[in-house]
C-alpha positions as CSV (number, residue, x, y, z in Angstrom):
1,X,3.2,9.4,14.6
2,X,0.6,7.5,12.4
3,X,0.9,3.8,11.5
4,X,-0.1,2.4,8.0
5,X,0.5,-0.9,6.6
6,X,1.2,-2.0,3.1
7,X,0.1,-5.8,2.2
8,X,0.4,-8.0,-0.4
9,X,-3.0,-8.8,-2.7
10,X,-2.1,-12.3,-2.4
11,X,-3.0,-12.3,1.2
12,X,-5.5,-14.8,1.2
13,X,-3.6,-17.2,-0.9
14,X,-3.3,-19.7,1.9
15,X,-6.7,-19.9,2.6
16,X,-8.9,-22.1,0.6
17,X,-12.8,-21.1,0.8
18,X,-14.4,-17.8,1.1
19,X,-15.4,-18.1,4.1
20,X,-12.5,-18.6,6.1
21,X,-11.0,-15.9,3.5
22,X,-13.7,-13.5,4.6
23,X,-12.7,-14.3,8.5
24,X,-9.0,-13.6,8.2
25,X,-9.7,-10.3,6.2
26,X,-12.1,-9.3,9.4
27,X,-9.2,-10.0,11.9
28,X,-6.5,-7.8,9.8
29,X,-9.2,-5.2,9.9
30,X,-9.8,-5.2,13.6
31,X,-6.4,-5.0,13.6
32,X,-5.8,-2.5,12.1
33,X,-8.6,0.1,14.0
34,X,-7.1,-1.5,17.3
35,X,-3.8,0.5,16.6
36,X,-5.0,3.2,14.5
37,X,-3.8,2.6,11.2
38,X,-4.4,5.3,8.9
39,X,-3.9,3.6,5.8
40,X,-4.0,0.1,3.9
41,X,-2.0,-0.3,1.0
42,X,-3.1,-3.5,-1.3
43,X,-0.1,-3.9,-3.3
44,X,-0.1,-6.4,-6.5
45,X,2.1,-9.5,-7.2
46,X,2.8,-10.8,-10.1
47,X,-0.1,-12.9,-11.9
48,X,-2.1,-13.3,-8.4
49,X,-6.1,-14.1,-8.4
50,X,-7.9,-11.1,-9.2
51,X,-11.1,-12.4,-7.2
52,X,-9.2,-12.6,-3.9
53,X,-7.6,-8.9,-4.9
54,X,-11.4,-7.5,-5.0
55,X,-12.4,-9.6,-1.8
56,X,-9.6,-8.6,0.3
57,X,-9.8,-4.7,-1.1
58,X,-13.7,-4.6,-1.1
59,X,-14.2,-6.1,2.5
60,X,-11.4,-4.0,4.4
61,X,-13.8,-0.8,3.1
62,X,-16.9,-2.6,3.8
63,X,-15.8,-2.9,7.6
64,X,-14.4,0.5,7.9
65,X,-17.9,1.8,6.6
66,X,-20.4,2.7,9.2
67,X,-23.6,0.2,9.5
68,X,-25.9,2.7,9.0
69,X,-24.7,3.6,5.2
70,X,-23.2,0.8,4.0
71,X,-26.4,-0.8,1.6
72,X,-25.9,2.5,-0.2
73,X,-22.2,1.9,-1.0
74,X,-22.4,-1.8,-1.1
75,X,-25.3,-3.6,-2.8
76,X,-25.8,-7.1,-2.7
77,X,-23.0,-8.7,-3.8
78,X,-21.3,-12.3,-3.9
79,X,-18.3,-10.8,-2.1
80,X,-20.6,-10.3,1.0
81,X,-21.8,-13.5,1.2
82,X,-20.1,-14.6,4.4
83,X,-20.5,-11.0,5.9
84,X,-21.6,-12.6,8.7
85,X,-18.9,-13.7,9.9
86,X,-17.1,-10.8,10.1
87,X,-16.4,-8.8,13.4
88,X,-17.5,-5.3,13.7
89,X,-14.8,-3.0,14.4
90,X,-16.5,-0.6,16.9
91,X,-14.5,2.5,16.1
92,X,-16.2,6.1,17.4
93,X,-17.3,6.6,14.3
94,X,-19.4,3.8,14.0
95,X,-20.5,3.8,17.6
96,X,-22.8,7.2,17.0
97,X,-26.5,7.0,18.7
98,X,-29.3,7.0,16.1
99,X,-31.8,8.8,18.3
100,X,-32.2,12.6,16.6
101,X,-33.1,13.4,20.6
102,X,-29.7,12.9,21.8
103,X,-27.5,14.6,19.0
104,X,-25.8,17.7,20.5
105,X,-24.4,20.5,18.6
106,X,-20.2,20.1,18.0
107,X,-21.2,16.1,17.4
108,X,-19.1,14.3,14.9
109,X,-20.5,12.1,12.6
110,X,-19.7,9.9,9.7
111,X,-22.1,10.9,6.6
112,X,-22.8,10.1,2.8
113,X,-24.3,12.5,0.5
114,X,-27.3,11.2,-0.9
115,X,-30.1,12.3,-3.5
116,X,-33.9,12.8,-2.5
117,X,-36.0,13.8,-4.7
118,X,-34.0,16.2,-6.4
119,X,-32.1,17.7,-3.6
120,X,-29.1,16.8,-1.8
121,X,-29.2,15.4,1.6
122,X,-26.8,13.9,4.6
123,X,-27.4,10.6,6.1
124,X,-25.6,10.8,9.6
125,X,-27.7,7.7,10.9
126,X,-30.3,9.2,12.8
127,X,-33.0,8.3,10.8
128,X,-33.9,12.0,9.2
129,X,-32.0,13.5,6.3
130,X,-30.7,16.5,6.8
131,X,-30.1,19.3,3.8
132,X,-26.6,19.8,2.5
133,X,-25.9,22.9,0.2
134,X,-22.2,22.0,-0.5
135,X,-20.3,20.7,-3.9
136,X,-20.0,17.3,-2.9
137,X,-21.5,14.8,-5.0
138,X,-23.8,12.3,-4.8
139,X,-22.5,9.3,-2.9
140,X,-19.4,10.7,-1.7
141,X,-18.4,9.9,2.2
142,X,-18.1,12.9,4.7
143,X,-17.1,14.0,8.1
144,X,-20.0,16.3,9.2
145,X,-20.3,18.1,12.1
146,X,-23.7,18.8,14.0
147,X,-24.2,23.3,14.1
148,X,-27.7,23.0,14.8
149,X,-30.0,20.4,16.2
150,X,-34.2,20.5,16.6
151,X,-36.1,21.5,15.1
152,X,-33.9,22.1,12.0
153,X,-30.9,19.7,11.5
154,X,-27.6,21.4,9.7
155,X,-24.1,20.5,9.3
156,X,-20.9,21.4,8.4
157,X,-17.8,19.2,6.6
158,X,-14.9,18.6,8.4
159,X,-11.4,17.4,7.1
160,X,-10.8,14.0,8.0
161,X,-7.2,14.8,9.3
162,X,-8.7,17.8,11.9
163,X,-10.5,15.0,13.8
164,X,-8.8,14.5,17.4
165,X,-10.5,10.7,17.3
166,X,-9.4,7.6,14.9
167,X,-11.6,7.7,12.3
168,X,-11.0,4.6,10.8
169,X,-8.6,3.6,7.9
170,X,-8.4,4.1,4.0
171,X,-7.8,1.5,1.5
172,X,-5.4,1.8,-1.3
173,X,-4.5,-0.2,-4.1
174,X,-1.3,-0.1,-6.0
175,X,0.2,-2.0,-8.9
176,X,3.3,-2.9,-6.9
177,X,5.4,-2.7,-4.0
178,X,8.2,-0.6,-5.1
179,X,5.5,2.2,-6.4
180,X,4.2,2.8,-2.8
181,X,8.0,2.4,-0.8
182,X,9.0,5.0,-3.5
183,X,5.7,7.4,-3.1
184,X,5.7,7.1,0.8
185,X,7.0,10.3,2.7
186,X,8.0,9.2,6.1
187,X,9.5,6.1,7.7
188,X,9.6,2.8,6.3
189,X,10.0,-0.6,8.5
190,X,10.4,-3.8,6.3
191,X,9.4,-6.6,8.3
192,X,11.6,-10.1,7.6
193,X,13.5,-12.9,9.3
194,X,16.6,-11.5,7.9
195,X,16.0,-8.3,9.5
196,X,17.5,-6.7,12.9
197,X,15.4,-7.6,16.5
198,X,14.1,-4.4,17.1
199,X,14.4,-2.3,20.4
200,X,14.1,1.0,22.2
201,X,17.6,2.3,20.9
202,X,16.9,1.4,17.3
203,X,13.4,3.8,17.8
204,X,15.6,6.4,19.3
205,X,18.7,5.9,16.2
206,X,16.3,6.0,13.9
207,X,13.6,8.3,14.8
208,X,10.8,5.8,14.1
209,X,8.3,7.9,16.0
210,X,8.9,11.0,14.9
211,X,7.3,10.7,11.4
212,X,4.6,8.4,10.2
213,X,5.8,5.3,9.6
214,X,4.8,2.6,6.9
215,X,5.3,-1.3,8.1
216,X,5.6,-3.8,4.9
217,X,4.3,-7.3,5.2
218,X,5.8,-9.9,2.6
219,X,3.6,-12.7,1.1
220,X,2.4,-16.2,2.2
221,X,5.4,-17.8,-0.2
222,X,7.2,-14.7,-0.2
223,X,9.3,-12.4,2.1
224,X,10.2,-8.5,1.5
225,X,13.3,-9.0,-0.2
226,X,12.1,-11.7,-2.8
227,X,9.6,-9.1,-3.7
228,X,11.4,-6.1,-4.3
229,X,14.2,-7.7,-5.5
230,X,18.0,-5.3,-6.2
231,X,15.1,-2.5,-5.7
232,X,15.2,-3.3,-2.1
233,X,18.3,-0.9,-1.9
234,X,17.0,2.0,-3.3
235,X,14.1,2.6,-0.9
236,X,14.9,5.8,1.0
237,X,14.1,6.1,5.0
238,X,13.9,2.5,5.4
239,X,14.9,-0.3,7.8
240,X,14.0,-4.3,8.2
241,X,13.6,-5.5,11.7
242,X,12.5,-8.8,13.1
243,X,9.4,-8.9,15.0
244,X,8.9,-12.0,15.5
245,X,13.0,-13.9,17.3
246,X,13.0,-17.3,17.9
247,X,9.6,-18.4,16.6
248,X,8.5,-21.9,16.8
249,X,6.6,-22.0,13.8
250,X,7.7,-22.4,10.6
251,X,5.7,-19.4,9.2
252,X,4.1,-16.4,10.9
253,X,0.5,-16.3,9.4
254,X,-0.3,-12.4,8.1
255,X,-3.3,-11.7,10.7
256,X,-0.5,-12.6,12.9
257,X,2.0,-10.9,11.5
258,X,0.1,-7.6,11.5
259,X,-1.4,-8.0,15.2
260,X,2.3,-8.9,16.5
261,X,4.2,-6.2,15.1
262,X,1.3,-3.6,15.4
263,X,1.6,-4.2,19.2
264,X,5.5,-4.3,19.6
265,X,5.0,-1.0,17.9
266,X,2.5,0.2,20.0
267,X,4.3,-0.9,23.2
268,X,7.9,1.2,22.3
269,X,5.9,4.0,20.7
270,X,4.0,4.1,24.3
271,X,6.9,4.5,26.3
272,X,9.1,6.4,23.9
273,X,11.1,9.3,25.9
């Protein structure tokens, strides 16, 4: 099974400076690489700020991308001007060594095409460029494998889904909810107060783990249904569960909401039989 998560682009809505916008984006992200998620969908609501939709949807890749390539795909920028704050996520494929000396051949490494004077090059992030001969274009993000090392660097592209490791998420944007429930090809958990408390013999009724599974957050002023609305009912493979019983507050916050349910998740997935 593979996890992804579909969130509103009013996310940040309760927050009121960049700053503390920029620090709740960094905890969804870490997040979302502890528990693997494959993919972030950014869904529109209706009329929302279209400076916090770029923020949220420009920072979540920004994380994902490795240190060593991310001036070439993010130039300065207002939208980075708390990236300090924000926690790296220390995923494998960020956590590569830069020295050439102790790349080994079979090595994965994250890589971006780039131009050199004319010709086109890799950057894995060991400080020398290495010659690429494939169709890729300029720019465009890789997996690469090392085949040979010193003197003479080469490499070979590697699907993303034939890695064994987590290799970080993708972020997608879609003009609404309904669009990605209806486009999704798996399981679908809606996540609401008015939903079931979920446990182990709902996994087993309902198969959760045995496709991947898409969990859908509501908004800060609304909840699943109030988004999608009569549509709710035609959504195919889905079921809304509780995650959150009893709670104390009068709102679970979305960080909080995605770290909580990630981990029930996690937990029943873990000791599924």
């Amino acid at each position: 099974m593979t996890l992804s998560i579909a969130i509103p682009d009013s996310s940040l809505k309760d927050e009121t400076t960049q700053v503390n916008k920029t620090r709740k984006i960094s905890i969804i992200a870490r997040a979302c690489a502890i528990f693997k998620v494959k993919e972030i969908f950014i869904y529109k609501e209706k009329n929302y700020n279209r400076n916090d939709s770029i923020l949220l949807s420009t920072l979540l890749k920004y994380l994902e991308t490795p240190q060593y390539f991310r001036k070439q795909l993010f130039p300065m920028m207002n939208i980075l001007k708390y990236a300090g704050v924000l926690y790296p996520l220390k995923i494998q494929n960020h956590l590569k060594n830069p020295d050439p000396k102790k790349i080994q051949v079979g090595d994965m490494r994250d890589a971006i095409i780039i131009n050199y004077k004319g010709k086109k090059f890799v950057d894995v992030g060991i400080n020398q460029l290495i010659p690429f001969f494939g169709k890729e274009e300029y720019g465009t993000r890789v997996a690469a494998q090392i085949k040979t090392v010193r003197p003479k660097f080469s490499v070979k592209i590697i699907p993303r889904n034939e890695i064994g490791e987590y290799w970080g998420y993708k972020v997608k944007e879609s003009s609404n909810l309904f669009s990605v429930l209806t486009a999704w090809n798996g399981n679908i958990i809606l996540t609401s107060r008015k939903g079931k408390i979920l446990t182990k013999s709902h996994t087993q009724k309902y198969d959760i783990f045995g496709k991947d599974t898409l969990v859908v957050f509501g908004s800060t002023e609304k909840g699943v249904h109030e988004i999608l609305g009569n549509n709710i009912r035609k959504i195919q493979n889905s079921k809304i569960f509780n995650f959150f019983p009893n709670q104390a507050t009068e709102t679970v916050r979305l960080e909080e909401a995605i770290l909580g349910t990630l981990s029930i998740l996690n937990f029943f997935n873990t000791n599924h039989t």
